[in-house]
MDAnalysis code that builds the backbone (N, CA, C; Angstrom):
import MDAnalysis as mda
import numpy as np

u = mda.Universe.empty(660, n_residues=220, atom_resindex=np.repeat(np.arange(220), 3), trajectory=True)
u.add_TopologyAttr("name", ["N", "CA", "C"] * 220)
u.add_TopologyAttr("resid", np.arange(1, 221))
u.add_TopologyAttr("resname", ["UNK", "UNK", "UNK", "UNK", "UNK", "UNK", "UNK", "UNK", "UNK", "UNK", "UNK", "UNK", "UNK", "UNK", "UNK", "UNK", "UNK", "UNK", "UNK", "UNK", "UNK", "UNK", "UNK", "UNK", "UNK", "UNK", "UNK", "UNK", "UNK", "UNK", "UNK", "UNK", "UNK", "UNK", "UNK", "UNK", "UNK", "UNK", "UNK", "UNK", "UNK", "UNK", "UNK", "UNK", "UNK", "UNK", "UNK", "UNK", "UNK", "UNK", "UNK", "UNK", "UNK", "UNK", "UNK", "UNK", "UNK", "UNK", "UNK", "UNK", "UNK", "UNK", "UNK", "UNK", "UNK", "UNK", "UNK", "UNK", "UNK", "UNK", "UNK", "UNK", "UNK", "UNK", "UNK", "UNK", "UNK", "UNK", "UNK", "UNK", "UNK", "UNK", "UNK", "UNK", "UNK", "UNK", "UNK", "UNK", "UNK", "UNK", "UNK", "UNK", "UNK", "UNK", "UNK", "UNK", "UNK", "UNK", "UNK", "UNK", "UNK", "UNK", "UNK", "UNK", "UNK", "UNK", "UNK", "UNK", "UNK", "UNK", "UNK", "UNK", "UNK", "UNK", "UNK", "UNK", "UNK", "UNK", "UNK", "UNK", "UNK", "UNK", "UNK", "UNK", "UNK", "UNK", "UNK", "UNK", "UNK", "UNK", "UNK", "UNK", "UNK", "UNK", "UNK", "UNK", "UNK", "UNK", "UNK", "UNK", "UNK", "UNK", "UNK", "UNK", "UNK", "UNK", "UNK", "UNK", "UNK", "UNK", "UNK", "UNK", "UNK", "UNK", "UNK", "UNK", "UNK", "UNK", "UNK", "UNK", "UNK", "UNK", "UNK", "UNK", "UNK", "UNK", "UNK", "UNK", "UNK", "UNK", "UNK", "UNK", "UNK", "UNK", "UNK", "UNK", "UNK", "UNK", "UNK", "UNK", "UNK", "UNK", "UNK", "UNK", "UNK", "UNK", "UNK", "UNK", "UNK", "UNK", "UNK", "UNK", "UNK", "UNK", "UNK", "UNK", "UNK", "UNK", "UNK", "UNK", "UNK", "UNK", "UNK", "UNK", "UNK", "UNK", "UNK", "UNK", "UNK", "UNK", "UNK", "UNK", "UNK", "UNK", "UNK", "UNK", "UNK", "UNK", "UNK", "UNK"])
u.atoms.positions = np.array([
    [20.023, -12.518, -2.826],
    [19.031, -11.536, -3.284],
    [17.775, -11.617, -2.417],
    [17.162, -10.290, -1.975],
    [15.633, -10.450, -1.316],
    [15.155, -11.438, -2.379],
    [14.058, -11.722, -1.069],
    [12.911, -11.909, -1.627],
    [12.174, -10.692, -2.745],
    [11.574, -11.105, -3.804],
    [10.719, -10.047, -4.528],
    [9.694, -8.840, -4.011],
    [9.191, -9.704, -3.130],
    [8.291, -9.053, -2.586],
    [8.794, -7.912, -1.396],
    [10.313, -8.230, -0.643],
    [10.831, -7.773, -0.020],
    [11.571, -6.133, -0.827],
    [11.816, -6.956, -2.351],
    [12.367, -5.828, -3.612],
    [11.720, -4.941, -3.801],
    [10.476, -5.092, -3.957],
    [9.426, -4.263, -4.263],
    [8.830, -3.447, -2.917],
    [8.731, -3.374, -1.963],
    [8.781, -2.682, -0.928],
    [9.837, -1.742, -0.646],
    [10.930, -2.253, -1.027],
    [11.862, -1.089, -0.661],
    [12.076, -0.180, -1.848],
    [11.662, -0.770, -3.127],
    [11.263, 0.003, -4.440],
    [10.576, 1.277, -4.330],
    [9.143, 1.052, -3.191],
    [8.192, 1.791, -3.335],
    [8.317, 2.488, -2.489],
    [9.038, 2.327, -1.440],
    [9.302, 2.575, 0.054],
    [9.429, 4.194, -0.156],
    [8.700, 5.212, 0.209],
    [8.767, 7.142, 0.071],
    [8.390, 7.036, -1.271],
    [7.784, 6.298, -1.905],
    [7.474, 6.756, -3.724],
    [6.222, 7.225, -3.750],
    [6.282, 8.747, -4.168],
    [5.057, 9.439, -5.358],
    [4.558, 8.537, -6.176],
    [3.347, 8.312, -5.917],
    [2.976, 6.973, -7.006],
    [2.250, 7.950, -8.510],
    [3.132, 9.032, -8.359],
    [2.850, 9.779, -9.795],
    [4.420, 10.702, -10.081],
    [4.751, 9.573, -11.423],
    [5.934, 9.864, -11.423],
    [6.270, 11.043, -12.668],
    [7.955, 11.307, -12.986],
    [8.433, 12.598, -13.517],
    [7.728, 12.321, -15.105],
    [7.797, 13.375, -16.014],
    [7.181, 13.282, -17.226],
    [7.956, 12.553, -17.583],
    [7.973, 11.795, -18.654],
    [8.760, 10.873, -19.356],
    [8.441, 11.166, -20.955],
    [8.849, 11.708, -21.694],
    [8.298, 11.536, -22.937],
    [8.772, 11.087, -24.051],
    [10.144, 10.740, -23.267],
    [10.997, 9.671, -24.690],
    [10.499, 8.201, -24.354],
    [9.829, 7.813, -22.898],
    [10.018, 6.651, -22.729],
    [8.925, 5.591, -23.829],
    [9.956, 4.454, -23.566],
    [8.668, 3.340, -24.681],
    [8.709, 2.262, -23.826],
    [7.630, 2.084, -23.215],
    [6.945, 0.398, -22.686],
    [6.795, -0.781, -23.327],
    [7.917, -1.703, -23.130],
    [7.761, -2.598, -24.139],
    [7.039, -3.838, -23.612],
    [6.440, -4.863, -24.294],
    [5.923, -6.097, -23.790],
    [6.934, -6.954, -23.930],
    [7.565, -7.595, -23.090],
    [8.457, -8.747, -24.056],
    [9.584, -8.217, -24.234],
    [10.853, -8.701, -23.914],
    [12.177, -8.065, -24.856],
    [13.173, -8.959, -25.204],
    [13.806, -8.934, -26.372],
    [14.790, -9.898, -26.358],
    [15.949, -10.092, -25.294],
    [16.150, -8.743, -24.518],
    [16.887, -8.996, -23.060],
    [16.107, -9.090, -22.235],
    [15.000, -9.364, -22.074],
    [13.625, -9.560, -21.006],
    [13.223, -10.938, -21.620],
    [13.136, -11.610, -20.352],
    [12.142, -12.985, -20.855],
    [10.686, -12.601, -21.333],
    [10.502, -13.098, -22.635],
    [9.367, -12.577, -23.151],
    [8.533, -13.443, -22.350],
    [6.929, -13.571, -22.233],
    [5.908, -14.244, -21.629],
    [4.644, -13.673, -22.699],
    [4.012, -15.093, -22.747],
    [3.121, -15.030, -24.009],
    [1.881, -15.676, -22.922],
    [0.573, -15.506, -24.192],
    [-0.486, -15.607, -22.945],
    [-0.885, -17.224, -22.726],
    [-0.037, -17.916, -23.978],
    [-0.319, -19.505, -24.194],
    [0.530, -19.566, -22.584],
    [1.825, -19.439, -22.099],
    [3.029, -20.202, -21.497],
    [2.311, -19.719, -19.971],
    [1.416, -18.437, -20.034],
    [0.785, -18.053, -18.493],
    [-0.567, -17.872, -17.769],
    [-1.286, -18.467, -19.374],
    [-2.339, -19.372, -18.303],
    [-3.708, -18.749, -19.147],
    [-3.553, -18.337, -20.209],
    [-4.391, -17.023, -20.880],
    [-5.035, -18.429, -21.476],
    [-6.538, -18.596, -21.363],
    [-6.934, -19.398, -22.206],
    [-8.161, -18.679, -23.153],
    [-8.267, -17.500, -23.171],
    [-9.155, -16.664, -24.402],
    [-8.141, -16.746, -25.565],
    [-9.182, -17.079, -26.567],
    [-8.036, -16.397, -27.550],
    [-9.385, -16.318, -28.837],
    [-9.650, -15.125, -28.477],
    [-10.552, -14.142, -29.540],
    [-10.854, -14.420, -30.876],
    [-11.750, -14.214, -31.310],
    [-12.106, -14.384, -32.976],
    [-10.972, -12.964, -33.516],
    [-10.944, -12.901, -34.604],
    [-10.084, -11.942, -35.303],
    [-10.860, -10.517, -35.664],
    [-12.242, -10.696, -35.591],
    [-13.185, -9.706, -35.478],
    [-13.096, -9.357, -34.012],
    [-13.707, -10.158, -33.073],
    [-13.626, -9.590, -31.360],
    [-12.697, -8.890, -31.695],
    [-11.146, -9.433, -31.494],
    [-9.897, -8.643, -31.298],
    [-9.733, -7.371, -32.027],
    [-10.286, -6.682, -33.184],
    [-10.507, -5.694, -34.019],
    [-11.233, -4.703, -32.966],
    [-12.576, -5.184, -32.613],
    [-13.101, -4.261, -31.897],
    [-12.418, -4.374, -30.425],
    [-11.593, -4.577, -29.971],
    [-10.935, -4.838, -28.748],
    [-9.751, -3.462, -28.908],
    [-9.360, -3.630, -30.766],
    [-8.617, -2.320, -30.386],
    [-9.007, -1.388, -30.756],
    [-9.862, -1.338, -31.425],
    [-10.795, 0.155, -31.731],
    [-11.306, 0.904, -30.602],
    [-11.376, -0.164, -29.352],
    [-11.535, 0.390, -27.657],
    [-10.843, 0.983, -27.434],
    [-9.375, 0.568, -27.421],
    [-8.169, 1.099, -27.332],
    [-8.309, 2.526, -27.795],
    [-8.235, 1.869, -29.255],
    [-7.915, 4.086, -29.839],
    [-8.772, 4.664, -29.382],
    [-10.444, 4.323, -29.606],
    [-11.367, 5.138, -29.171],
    [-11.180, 5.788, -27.631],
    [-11.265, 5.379, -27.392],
    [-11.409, 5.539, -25.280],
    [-9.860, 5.762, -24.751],
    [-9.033, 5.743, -25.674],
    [-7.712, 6.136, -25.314],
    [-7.065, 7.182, -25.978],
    [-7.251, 7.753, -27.236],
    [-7.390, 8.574, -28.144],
    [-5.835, 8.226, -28.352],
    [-5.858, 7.014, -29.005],
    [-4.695, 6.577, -29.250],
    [-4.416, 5.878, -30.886],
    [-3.406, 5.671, -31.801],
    [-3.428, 4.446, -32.183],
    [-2.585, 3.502, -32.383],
    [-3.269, 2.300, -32.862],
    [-2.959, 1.033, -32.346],
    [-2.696, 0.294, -33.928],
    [-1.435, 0.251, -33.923],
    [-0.719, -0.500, -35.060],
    [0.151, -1.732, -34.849],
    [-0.619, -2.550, -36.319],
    [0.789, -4.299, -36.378],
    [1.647, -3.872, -36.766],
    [2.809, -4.343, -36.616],
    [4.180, -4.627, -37.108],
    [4.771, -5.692, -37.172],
    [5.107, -6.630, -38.307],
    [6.263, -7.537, -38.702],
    [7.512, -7.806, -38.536],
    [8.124, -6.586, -38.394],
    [9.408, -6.237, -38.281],
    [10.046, -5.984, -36.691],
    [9.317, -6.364, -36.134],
    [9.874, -5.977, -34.465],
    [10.826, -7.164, -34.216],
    [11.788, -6.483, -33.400],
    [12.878, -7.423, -32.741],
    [12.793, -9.255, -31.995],
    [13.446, -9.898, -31.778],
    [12.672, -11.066, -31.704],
    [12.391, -10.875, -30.105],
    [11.439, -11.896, -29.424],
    [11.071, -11.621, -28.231],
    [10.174, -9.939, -27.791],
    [10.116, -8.951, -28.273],
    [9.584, -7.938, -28.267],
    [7.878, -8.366, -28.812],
    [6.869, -8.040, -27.765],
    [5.751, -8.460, -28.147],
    [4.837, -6.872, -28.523],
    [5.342, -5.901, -27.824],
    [4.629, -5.084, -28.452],
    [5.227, -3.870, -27.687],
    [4.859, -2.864, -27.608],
    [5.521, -1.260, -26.964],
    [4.632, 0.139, -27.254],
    [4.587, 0.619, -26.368],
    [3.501, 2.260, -26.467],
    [4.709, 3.301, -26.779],
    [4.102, 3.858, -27.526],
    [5.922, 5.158, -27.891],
    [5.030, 6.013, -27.389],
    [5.100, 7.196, -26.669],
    [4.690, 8.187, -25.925],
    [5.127, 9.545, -27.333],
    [5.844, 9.788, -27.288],
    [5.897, 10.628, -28.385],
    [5.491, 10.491, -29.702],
    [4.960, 9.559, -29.874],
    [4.094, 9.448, -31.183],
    [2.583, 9.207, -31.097],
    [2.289, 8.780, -29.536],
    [1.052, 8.719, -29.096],
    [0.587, 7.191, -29.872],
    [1.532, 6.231, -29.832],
    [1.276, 4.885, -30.519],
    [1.473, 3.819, -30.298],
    [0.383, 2.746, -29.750],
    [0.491, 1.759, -29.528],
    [1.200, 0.461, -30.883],
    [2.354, -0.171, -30.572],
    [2.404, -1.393, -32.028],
    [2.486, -2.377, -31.366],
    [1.800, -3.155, -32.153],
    [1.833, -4.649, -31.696],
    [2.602, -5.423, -32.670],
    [3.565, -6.417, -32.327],
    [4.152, -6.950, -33.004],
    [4.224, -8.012, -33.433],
    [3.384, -8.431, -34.462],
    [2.486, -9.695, -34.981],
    [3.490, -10.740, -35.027],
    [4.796, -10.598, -35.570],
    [5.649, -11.499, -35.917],
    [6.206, -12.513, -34.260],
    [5.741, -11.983, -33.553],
    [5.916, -11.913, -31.900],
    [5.059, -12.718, -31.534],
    [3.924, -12.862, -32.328],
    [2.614, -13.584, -31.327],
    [2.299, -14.984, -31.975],
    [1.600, -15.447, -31.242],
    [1.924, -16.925, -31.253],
    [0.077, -17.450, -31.393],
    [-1.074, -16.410, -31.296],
    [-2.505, -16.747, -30.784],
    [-3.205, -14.976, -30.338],
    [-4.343, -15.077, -30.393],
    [-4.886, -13.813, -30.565],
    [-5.088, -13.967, -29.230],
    [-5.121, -14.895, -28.556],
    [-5.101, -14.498, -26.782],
    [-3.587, -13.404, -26.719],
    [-2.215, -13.856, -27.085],
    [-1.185, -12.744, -26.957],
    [-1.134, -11.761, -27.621],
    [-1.951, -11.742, -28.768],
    [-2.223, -9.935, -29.226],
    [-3.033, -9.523, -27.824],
    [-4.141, -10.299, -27.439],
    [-5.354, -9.274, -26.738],
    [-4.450, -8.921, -25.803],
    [-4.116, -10.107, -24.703],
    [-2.865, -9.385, -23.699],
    [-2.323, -8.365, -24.072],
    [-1.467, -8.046, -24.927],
    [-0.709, -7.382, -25.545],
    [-1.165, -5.844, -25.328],
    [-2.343, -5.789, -26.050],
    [-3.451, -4.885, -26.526],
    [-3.960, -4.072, -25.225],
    [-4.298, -5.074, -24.398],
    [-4.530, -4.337, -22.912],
    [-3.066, -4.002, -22.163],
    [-2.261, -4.598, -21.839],
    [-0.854, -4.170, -21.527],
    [-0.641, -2.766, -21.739],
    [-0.244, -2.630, -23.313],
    [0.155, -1.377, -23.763],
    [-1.084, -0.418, -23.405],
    [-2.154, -0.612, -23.430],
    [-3.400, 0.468, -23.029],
    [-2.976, 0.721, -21.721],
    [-2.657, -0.033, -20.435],
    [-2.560, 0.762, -19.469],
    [-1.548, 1.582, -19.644],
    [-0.623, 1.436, -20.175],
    [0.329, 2.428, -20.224],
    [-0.029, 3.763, -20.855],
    [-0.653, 3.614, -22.129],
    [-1.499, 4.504, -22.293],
    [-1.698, 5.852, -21.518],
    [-2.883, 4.807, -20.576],
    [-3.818, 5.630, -19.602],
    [-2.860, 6.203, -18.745],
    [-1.810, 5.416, -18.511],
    [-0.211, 6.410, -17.647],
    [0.053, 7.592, -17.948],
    [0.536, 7.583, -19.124],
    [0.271, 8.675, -20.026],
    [-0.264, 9.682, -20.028],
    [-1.393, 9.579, -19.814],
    [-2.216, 10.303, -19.909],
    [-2.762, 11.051, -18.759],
    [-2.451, 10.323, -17.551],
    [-2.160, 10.761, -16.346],
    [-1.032, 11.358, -15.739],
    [-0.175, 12.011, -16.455],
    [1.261, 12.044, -16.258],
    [2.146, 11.331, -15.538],
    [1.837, 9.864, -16.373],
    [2.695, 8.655, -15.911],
    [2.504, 8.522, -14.284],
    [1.237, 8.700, -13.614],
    [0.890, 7.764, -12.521],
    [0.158, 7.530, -12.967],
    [0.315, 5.987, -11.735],
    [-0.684, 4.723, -11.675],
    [-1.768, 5.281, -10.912],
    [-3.224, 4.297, -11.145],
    [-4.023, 4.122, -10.583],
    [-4.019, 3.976, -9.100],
    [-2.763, 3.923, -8.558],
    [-2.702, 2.824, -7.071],
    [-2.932, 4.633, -6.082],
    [-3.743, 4.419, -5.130],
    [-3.638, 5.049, -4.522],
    [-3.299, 5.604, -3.058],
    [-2.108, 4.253, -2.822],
    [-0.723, 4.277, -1.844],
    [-0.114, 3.070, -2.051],
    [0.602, 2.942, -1.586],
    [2.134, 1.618, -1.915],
    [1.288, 0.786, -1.501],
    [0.408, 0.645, -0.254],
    [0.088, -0.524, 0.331],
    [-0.981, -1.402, -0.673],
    [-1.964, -0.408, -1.755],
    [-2.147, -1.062, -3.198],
    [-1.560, -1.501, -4.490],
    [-0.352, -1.367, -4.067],
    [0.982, -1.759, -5.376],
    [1.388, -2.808, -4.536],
    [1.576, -3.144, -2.850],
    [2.151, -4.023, -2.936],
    [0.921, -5.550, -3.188],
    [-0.537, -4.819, -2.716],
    [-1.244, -6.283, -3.333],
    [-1.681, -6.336, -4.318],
    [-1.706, -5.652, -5.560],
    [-1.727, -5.591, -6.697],
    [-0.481, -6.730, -6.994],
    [0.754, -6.410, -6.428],
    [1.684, -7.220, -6.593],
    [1.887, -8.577, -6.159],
    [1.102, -8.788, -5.146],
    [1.154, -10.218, -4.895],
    [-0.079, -11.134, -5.422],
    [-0.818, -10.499, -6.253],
    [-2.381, -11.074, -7.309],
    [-1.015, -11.603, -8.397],
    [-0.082, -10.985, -8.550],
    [0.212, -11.139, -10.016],
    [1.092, -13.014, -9.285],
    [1.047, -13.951, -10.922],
    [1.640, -14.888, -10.249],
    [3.403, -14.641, -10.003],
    [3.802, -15.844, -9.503],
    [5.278, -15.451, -9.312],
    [6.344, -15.235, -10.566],
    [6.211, -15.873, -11.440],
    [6.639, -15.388, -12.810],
    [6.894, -13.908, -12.760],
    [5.640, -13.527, -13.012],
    [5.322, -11.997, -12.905],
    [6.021, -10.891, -12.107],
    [6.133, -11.464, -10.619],
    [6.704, -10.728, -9.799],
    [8.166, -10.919, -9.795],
    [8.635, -11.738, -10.093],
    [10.129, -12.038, -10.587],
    [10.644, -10.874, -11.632],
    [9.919, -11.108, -13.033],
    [10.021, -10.115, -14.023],
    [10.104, -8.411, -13.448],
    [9.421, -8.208, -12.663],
    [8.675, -6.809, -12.353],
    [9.900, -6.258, -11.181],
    [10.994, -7.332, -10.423],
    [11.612, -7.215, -9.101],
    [12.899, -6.897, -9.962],
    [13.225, -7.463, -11.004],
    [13.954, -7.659, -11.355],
    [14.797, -6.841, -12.385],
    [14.291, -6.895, -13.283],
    [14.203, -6.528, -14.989],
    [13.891, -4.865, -15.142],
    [13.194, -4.595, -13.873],
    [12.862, -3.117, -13.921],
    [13.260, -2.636, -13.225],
    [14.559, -1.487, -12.847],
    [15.512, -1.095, -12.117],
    [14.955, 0.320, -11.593],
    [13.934, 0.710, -12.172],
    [13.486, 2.227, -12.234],
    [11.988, 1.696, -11.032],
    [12.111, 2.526, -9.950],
    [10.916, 2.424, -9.504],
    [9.763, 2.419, -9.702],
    [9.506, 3.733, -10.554],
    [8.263, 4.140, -11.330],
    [8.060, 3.490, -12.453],
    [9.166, 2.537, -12.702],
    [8.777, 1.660, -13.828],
    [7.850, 0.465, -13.166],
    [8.662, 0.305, -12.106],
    [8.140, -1.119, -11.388],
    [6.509, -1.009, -11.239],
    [6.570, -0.106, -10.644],
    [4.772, 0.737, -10.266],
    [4.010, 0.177, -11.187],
    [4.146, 1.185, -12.658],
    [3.762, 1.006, -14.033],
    [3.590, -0.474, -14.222],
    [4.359, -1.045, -14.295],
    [4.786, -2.555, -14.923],
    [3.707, -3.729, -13.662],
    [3.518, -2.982, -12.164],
    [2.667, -4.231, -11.975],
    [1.365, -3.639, -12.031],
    [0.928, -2.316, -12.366],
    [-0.682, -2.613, -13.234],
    [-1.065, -2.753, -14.246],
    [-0.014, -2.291, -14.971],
    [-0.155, -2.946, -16.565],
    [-0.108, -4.853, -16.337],
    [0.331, -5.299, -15.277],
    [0.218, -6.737, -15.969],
    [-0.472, -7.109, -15.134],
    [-0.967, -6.521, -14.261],
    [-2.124, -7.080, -13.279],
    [-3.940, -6.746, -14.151],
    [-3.851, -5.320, -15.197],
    [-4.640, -5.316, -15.806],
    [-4.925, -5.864, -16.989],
    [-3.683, -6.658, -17.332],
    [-3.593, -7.443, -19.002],
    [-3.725, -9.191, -18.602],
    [-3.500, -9.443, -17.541],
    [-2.752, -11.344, -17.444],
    [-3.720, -12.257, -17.647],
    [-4.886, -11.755, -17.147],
    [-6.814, -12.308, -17.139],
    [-7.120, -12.293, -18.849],
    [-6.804, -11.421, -19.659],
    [-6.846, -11.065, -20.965],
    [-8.367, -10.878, -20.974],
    [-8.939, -11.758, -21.996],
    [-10.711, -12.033, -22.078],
    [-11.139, -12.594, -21.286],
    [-10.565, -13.189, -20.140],
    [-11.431, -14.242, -19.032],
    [-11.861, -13.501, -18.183],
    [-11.581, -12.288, -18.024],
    [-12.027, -11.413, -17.021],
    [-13.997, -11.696, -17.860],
    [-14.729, -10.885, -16.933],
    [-16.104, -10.858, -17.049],
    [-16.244, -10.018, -17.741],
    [-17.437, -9.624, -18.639],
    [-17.891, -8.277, -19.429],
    [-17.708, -7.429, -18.737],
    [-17.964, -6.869, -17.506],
    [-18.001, -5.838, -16.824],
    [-16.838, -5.325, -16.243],
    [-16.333, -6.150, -16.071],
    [-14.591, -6.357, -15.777],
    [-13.732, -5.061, -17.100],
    [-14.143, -6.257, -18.061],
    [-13.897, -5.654, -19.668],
    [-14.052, -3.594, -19.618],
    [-15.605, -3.467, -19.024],
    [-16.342, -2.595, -19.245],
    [-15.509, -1.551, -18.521],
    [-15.081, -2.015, -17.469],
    [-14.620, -0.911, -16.086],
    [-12.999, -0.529, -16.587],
    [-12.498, -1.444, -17.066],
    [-11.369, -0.787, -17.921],
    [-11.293, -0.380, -18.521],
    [-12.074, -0.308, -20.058],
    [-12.133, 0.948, -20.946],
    [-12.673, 2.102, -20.620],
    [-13.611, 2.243, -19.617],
    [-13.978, 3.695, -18.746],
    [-12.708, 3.989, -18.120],
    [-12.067, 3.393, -17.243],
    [-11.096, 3.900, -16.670],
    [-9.754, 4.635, -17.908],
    [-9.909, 3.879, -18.637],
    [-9.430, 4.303, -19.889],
    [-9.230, 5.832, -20.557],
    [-10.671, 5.641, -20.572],
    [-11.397, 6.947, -20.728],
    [-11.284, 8.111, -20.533],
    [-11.854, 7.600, -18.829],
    [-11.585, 8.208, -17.616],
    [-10.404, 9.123, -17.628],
    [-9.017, 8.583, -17.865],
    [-7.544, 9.299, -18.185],
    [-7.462, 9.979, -19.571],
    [-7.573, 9.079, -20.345],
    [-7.291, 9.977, -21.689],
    [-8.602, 10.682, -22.802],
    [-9.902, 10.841, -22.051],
    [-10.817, 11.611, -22.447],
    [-11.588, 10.836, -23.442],
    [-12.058, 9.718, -23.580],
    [-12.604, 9.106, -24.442],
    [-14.093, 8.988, -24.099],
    [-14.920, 8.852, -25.129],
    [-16.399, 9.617, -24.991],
    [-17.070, 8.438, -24.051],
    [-16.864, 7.164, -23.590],
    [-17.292, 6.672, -22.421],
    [-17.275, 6.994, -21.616],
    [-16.498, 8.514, -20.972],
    [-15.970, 8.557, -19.710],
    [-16.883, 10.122, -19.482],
    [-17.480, 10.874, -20.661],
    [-17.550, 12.251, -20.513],
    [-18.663, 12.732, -20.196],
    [-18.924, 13.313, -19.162],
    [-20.075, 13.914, -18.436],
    [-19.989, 12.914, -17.507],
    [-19.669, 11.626, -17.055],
    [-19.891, 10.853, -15.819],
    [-19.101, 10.686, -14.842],
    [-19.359, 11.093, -13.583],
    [-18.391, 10.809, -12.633],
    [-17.246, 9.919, -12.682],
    [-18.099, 8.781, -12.219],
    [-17.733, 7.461, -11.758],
    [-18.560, 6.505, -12.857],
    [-18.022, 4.645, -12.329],
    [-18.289, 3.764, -13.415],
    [-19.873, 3.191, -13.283],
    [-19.814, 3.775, -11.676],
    [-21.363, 3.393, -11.562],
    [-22.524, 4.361, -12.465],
    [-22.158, 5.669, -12.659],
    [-23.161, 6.275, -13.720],
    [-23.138, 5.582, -14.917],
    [-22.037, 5.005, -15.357],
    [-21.862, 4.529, -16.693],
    [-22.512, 3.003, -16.557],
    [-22.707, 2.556, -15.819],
    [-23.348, 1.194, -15.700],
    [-24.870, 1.279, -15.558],
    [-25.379, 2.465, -15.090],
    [-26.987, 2.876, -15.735],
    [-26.687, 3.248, -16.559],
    [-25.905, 3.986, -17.686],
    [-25.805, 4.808, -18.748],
    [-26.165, 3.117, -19.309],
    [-25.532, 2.056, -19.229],
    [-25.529, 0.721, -20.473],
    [-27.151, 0.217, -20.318],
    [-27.723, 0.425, -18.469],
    [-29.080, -0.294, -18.557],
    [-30.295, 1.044, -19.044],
    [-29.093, 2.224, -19.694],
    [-30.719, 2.955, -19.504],
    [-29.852, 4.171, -20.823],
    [-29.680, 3.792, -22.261],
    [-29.058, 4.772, -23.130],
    [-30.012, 6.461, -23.302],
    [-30.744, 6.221, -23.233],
    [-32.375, 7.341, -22.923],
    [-31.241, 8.804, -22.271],
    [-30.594, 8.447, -21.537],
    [-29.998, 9.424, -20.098],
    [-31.022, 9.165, -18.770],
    [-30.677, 10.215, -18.210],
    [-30.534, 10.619, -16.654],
    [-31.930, 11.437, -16.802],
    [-32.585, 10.853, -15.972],
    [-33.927, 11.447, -16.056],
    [-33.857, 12.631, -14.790],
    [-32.903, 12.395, -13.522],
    [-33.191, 13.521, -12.546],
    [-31.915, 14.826, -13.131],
    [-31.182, 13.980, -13.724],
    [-29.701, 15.247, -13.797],
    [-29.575, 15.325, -15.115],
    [-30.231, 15.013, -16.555],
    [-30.365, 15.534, -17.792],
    [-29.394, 15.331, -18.277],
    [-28.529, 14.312, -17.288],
    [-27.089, 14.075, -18.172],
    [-27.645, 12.957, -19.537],
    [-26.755, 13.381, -20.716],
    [-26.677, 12.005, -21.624],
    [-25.546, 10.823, -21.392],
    [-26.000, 9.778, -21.604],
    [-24.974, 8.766, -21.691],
    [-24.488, 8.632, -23.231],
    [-22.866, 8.342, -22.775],
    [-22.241, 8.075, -24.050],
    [-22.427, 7.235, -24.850],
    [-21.805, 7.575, -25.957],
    [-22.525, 6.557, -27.284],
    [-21.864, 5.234, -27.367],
])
């Protein structure tokens, strides 16, 4: 077998990094025929108060115009999944092990989301950013992603969703910040509206008043 990295090149090799509608598809975290990966076993050392994590997914729905439901009953190894036709993120509590693998979880399924909402393209804006997006992720990761995902445009999907979930809470506030705009950004959520880019929104946080030359308001 290639190398992964060799897999994933010829994956991407002529790929539209904005792929066909999909609207039966469901993104799962974890599967019982997929080696599940939790955020204890890959290095995730946040693991949120039970309040943080509340408002972590109220980000979600808000800024994704999505929602975001537990479930008990999910399959074993299945950590969580976005259903596109119901417009619904579930997380599958019986699955998690620490509120660091809900938050993972929580951001995971949001990028997919924002896929979604983009008509299932990624953020990447040519292969040559999927393939180092792909080599940030650790080797675990890229194993899973070479492997397990036979669909190109899945592969795509699958290494920014876990390149944007694997950091969980250790990423920086602003870090935090630039993903729920981007969020936004795709699926119309009121962080994202009237502002270009993330840099307006980063005076919008040092200055809620608005835009004194362009009369724009910043979001709430």
């Amino acid at each position: 077998m290639k190398p992964v990295i060799q897999f994933l090149a010829l994956a991407v090799s002529g790929l539209a990094l904005t792929g066909p509608a999909m609207s039966q598809v469901r993104h799962g975290h974890g599967h019982s025929h997929r080696q599940a990966w939790s955020a204890s076993s890959q290095g995730i050392s946040f693991n949120p108060s039970s309040e943080r994590l509340k408002q972590f997914a109220k980000l979600i729905e808000s800024q994704g115009n999505t929602t975001v439901v537990g479930s008990s009953h999910c399959e074993p190894g299945l950590g969580g999944f976005y259903a596109p036709s119901q417009n619904k993120i579930t997380i599958c509590l019986n699955n998690q092990s620490s509120t660091g693998d809900v938050l993972q979880t929580l951001l995971h399924e949001g990028v997919h989301r924002a896929q979604h909402c983009r008509g299932w393209g990624s953020a990447f804006s040519s292969k040559t950013e999927v393939l180092e997006a792909f080599r940030k992720l650790p080797k675990y990761h890229q194993e899973v992603v070479a492997t397990q995902y036979d669909d190109a445009y899945a592969q795509v999907e699958e290494v920014e969703a876990r390149l944007l979930s694997i950091d969980g809470g250790k990423i920086s506030h602003v870090e935090q910040e630039y993903y729920f705009f981007n969020l936004a950004k795709a699926c119309g959520g009121n962080w994202a509206r009237g502002l270009s880019d993330f840099g307006e929104f980063q005076e919008c946080m040092g200055n809620r008043t608005g835009y004194m030359k362009s009369g724009k308001k910043c979001p709430s």
